[in-house]
MIGUSE-528083 format. One line per field, with one value per residue (C-alpha): x, y, z. Coordinates in nm, 2 decimals, decimal comma, padded with zeros to 4 digits, m for minus. Layout:
<sites>
X	X	...
Y	Y	...
Z	Z	...
</sites>
This chain:
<sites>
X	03,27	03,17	03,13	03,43	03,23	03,11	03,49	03,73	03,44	03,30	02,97	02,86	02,62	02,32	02,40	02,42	02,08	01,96	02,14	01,95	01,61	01,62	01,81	01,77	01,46	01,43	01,19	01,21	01,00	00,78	00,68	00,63	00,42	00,19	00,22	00,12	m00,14	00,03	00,23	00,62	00,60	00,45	00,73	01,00	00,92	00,89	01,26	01,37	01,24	01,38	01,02	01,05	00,89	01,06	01,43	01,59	01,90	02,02	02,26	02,35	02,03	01,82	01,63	01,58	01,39	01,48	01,16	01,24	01,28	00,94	00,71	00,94	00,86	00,51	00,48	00,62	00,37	00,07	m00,22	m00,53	m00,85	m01,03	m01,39	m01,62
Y	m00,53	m00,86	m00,90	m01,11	m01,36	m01,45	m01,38	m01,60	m01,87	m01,90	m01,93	m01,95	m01,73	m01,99	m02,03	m01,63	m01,58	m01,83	m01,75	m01,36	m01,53	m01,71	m01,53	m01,19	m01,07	m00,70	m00,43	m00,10	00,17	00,22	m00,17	m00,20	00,10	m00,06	m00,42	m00,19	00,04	00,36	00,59	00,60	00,92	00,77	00,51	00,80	01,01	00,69	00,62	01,01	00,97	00,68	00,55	00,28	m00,05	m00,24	m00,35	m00,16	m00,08	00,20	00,16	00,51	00,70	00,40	00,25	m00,12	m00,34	m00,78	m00,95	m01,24	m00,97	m00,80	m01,07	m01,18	m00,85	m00,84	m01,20	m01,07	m00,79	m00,96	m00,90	m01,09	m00,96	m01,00	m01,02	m00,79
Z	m02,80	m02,67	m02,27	m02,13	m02,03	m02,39	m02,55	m02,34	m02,43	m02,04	m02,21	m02,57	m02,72	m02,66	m02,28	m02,25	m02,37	m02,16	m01,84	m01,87	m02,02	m01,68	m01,43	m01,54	m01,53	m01,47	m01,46	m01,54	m01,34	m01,61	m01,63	m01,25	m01,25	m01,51	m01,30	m01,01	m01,14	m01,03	m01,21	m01,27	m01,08	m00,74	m00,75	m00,85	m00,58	m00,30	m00,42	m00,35	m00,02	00,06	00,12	m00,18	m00,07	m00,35	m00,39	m00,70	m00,83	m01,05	m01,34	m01,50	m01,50	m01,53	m01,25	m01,25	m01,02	m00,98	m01,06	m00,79	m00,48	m00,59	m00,58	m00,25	m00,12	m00,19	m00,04	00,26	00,31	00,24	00,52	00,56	00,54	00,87	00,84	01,09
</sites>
């Protein structure tokens, strides 16, 4: 099964790949927790509580997180250090 956007000939197989090698770039939990240094089970339980600092979207049982909105996000939280 070929996605519809590959078999009506929208894009060919080249443009595809390079549309997701891109555009699409997507972590899974367990790749941001090692980007992080915490464990996939600090960032589980922020998302059951609805405490998650980080954009993310679930597909299925799979949790996935945009690479564009977390470094966005982490820009947007950034503090400076204030020396005493």
């Amino acid at each position: 099964m070929k996605p519809k956007l590959v078999s009506q000939n929208l894009l060919s197989e080249d443009q595809l790949k390079e549309f997701i090698d891109r555009d699409c770039k997507l972590l899974t939990s367990k790749n941001l927790a090692q980007v992080l240094g915490v464990s996939d089970g600090a960032l589980r339980k922020q998302r059951s509580k609805n405490r998650s600092l980080f954009p993310y979207s679930r597909i299925g049982r799979r949790i996935f997180y945009p690479a564009d909105l977390l470094v966005k996000t982490l820009h947007a939280n950034l503090h400076e250090a204030q020396l005493r």
